[in-house]
CHARMM internal coordinates of N, CA and C (Angstrom, degrees):
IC EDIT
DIST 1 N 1 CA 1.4703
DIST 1 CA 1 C 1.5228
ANGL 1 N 1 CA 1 C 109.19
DIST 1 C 2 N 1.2278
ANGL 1 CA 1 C 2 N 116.14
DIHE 1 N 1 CA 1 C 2 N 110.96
DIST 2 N 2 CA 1.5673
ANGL 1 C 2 N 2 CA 130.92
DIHE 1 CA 1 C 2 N 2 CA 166.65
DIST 2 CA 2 C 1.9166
ANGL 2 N 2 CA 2 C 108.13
DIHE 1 C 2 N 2 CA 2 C -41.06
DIST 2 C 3 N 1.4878
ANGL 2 CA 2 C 3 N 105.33
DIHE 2 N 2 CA 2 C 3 N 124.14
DIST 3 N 3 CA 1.4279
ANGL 2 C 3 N 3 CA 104.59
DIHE 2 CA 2 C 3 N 3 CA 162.92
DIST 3 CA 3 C 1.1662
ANGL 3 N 3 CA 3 C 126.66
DIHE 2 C 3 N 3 CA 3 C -102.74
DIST 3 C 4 N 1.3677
ANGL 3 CA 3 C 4 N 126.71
DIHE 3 N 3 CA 3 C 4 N 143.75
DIST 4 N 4 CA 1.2821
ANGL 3 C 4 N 4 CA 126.09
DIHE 3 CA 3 C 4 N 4 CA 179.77
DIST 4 CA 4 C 1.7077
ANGL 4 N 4 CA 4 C 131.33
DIHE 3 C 4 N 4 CA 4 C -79.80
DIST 4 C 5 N 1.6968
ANGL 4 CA 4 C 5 N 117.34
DIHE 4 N 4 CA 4 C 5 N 90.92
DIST 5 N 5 CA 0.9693
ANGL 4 C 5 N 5 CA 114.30
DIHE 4 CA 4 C 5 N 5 CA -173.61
DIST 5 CA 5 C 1.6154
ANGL 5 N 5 CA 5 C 112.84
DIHE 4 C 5 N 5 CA 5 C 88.34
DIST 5 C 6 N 1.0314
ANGL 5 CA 5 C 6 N 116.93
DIHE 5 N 5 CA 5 C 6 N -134.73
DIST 6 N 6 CA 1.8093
ANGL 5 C 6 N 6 CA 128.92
DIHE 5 CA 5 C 6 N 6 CA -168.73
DIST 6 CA 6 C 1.6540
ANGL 6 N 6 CA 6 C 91.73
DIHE 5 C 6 N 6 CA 6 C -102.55
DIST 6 C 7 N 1.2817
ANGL 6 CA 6 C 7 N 121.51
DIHE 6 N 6 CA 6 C 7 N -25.53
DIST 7 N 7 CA 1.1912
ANGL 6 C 7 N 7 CA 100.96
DIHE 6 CA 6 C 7 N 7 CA -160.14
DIST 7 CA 7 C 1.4737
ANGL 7 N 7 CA 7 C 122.56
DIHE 6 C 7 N 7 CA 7 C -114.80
DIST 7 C 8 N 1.3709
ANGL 7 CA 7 C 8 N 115.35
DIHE 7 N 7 CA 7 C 8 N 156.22
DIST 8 N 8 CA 1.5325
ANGL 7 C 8 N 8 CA 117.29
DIHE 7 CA 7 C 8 N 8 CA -131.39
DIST 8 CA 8 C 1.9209
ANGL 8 N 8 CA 8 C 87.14
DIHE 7 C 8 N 8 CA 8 C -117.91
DIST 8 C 9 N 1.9085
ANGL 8 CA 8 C 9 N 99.20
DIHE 8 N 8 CA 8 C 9 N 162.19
DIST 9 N 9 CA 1.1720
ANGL 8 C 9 N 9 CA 107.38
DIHE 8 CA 8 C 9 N 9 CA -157.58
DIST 9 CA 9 C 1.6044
ANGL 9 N 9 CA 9 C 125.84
DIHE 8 C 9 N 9 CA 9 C -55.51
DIST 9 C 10 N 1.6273
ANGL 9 CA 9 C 10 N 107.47
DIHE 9 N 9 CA 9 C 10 N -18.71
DIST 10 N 10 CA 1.3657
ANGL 9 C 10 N 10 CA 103.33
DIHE 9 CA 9 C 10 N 10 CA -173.08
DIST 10 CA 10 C 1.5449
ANGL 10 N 10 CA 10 C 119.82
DIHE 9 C 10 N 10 CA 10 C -88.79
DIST 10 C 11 N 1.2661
ANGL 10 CA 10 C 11 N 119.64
DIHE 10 N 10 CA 10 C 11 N -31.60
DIST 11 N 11 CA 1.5902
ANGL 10 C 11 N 11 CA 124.22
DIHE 10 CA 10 C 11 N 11 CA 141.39
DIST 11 CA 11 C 1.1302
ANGL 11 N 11 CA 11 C 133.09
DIHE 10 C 11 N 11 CA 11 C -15.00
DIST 11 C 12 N 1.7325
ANGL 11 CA 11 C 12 N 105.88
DIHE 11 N 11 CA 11 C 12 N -60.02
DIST 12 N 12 CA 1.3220
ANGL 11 C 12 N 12 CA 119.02
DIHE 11 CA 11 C 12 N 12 CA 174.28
DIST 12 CA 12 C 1.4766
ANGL 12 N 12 CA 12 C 117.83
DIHE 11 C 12 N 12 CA 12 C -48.65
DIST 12 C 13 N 1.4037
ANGL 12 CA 12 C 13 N 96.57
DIHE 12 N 12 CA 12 C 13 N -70.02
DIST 13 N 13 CA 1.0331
ANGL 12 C 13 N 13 CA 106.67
DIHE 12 CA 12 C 13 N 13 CA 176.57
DIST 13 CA 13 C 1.5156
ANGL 13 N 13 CA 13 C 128.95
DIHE 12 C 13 N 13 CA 13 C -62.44
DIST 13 C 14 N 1.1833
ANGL 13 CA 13 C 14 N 118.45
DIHE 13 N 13 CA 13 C 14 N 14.00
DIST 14 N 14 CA 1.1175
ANGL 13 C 14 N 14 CA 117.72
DIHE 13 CA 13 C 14 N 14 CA -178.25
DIST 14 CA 14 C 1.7185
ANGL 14 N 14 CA 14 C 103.22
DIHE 13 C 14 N 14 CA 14 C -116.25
DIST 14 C 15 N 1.0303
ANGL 14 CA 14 C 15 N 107.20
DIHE 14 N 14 CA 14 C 15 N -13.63
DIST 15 N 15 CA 1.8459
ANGL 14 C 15 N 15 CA 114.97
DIHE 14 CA 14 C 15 N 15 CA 176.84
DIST 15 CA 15 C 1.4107
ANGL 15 N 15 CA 15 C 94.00
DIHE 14 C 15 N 15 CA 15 C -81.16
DIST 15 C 16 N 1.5599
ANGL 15 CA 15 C 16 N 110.33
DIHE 15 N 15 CA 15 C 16 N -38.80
DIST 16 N 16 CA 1.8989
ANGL 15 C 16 N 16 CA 108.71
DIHE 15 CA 15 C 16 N 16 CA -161.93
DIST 16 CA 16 C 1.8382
ANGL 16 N 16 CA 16 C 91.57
DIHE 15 C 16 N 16 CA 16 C -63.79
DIST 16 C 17 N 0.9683
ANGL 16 CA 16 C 17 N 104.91
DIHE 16 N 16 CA 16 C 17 N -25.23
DIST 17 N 17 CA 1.8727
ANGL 16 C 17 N 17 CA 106.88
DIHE 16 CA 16 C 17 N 17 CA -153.04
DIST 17 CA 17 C 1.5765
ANGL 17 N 17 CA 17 C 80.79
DIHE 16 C 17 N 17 CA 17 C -84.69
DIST 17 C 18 N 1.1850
ANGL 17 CA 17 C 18 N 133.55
DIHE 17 N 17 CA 17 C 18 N -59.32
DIST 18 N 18 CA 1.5498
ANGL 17 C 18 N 18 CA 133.85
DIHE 17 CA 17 C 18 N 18 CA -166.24
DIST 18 CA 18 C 1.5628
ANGL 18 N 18 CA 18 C 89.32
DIHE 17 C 18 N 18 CA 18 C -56.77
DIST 18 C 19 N 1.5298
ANGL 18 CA 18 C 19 N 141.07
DIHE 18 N 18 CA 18 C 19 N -76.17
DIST 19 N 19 CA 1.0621
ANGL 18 C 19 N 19 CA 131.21
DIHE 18 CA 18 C 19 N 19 CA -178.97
DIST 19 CA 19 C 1.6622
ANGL 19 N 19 CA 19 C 125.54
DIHE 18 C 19 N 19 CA 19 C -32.04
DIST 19 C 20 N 1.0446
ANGL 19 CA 19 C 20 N 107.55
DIHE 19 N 19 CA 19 C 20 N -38.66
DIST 20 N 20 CA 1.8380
ANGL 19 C 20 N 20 CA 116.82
DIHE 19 CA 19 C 20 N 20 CA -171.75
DIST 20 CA 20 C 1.5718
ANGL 20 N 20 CA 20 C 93.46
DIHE 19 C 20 N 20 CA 20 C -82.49
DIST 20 C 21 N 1.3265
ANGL 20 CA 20 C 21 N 110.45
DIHE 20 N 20 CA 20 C 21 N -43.99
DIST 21 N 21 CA 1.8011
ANGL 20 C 21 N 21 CA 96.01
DIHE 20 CA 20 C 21 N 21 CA 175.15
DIST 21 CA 21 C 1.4816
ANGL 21 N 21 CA 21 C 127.91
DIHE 20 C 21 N 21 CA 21 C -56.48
DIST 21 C 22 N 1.9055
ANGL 21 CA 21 C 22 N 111.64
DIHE 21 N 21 CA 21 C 22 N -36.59
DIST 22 N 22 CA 1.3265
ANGL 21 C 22 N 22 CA 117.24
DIHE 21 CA 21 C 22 N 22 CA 178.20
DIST 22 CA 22 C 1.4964
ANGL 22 N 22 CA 22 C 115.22
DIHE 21 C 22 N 22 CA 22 C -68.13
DIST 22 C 23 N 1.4024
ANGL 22 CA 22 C 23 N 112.66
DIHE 22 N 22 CA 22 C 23 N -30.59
DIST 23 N 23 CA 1.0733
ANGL 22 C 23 N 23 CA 111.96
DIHE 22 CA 22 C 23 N 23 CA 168.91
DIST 23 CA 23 C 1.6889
ANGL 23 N 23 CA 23 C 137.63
DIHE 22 C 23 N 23 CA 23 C -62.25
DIST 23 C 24 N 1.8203
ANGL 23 CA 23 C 24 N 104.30
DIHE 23 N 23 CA 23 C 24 N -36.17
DIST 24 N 24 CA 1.0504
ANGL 23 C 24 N 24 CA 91.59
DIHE 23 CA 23 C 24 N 24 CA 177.58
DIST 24 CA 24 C 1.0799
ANGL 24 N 24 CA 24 C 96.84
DIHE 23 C 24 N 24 CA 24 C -80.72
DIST 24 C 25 N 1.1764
ANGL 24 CA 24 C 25 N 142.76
DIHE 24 N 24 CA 24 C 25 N -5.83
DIST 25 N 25 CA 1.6434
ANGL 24 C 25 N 25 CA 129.49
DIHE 24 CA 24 C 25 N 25 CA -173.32
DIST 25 CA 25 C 1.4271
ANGL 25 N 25 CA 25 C 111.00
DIHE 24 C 25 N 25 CA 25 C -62.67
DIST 25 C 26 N 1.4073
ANGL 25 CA 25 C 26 N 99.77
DIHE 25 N 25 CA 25 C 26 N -39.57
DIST 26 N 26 CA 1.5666
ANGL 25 C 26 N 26 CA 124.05
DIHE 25 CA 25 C 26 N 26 CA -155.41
DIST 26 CA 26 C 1.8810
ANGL 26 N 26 CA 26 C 91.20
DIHE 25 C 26 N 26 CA 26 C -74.01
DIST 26 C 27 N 1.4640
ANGL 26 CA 26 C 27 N 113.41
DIHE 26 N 26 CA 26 C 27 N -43.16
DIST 27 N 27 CA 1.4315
ANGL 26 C 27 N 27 CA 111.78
DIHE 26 CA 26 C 27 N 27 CA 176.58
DIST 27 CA 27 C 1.5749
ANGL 27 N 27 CA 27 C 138.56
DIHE 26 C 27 N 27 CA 27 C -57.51
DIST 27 C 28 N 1.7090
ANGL 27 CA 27 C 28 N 91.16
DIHE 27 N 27 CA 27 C 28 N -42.56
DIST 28 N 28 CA 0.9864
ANGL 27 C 28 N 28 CA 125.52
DIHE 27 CA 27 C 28 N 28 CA 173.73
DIST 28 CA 28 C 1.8969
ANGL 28 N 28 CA 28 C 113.29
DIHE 27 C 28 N 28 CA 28 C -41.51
DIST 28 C 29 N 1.7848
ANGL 28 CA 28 C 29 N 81.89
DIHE 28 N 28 CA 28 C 29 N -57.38
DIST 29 N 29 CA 1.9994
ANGL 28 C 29 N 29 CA 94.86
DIHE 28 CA 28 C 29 N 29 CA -175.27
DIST 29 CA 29 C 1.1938
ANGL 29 N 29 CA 29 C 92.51
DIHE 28 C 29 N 29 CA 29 C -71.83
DIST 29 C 30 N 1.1027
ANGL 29 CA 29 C 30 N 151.52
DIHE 29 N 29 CA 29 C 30 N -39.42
DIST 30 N 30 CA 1.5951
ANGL 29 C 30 N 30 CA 131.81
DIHE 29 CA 29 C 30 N 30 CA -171.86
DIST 30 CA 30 C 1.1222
ANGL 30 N 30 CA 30 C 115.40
DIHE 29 C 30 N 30 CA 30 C -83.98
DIST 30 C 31 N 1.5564
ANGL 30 CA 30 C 31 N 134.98
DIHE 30 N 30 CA 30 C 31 N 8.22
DIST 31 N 31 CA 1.8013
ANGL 30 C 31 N 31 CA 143.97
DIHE 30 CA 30 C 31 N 31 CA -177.48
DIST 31 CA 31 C 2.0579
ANGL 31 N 31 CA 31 C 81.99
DIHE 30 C 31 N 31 CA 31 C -97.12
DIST 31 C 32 N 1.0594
ANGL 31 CA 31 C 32 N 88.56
DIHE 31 N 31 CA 31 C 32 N -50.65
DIST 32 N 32 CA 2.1310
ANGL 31 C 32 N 32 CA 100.05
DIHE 31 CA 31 C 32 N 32 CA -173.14
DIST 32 CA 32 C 1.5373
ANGL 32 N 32 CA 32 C 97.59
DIHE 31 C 32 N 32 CA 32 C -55.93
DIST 32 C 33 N 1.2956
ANGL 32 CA 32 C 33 N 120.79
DIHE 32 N 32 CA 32 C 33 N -46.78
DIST 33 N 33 CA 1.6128
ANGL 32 C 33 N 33 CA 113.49
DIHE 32 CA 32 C 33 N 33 CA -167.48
DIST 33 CA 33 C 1.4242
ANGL 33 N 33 CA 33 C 91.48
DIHE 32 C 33 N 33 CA 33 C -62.06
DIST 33 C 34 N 1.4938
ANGL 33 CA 33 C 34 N 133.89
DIHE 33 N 33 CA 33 C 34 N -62.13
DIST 34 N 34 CA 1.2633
ANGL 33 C 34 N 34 CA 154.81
DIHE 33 CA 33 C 34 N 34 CA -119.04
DIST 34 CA 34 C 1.7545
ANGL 34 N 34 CA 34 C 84.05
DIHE 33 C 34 N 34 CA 34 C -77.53
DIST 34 C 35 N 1.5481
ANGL 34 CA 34 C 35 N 103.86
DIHE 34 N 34 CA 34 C 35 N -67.89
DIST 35 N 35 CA 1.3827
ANGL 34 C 35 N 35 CA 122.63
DIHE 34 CA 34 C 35 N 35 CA -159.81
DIST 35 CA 35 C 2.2274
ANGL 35 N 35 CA 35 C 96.20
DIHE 34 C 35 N 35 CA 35 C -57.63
DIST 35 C 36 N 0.5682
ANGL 35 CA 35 C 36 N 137.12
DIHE 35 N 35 CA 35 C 36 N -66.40
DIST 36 N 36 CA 1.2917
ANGL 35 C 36 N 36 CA 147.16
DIHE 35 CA 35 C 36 N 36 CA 151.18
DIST 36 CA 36 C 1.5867
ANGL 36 N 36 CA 36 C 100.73
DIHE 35 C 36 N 36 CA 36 C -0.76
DIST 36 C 37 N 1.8960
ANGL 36 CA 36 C 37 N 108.59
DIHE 36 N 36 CA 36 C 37 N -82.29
DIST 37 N 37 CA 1.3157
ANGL 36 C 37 N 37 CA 89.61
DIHE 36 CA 36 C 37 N 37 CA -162.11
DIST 37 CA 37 C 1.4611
ANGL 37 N 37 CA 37 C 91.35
DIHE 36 C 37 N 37 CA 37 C -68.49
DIST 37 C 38 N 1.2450
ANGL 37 CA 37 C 38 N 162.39
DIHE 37 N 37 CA 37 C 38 N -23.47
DIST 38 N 38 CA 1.0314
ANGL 37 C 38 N 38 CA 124.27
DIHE 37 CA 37 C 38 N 38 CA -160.83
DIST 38 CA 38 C 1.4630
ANGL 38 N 38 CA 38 C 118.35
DIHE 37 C 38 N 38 CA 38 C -93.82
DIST 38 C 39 N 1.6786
ANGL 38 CA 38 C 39 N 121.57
DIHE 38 N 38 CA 38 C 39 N -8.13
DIST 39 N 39 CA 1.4949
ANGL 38 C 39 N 39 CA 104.20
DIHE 38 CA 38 C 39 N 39 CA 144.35
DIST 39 CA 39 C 1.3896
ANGL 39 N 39 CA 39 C 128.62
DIHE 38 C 39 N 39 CA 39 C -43.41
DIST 39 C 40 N 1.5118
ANGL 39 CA 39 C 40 N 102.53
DIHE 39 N 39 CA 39 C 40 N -36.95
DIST 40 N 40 CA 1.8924
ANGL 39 C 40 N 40 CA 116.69
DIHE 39 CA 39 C 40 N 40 CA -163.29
DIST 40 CA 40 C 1.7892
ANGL 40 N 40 CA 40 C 87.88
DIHE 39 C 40 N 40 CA 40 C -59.57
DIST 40 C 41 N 1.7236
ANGL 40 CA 40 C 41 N 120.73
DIHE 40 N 40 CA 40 C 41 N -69.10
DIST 41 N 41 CA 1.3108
ANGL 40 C 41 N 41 CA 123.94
DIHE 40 CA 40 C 41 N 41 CA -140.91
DIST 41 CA 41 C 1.6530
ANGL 41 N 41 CA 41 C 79.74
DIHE 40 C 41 N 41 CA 41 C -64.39
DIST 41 C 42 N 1.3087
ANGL 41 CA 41 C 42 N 131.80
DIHE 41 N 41 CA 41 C 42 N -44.57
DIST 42 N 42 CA 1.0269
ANGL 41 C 42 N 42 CA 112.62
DIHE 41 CA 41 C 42 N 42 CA -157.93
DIST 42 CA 42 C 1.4205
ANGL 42 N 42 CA 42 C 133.92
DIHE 41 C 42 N 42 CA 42 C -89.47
DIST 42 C 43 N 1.4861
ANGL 42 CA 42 C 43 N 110.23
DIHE 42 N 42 CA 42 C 43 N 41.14
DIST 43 N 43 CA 1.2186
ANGL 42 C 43 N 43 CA 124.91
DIHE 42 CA 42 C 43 N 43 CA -172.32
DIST 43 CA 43 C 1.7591
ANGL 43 N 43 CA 43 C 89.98
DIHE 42 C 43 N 43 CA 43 C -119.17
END
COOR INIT
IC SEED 1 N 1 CA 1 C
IC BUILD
């Protein structure tokens, strides 16, 4: 398996894992916005 640059596999993978966490975070708050307004419209 080809490495990228100087830096070695567990790094990587440890930015990919920090990235995939912000993301679901990031998903997460926009399911909460979503779910919200649609109690609101649906009152």
């Amino acid at each position: 398996m080809p490495y990228r640059g100087s830096g070695n596999y567990a790094s990587d993978e440890a930015k990919e894992i920090a990235r995939l966490k912000r993301e679901l975070r990031d998903a997460k708050d926009a399911l909460n916005v979503l779910k919200k307004a649609i109690s609101i419209l649906d009152k």
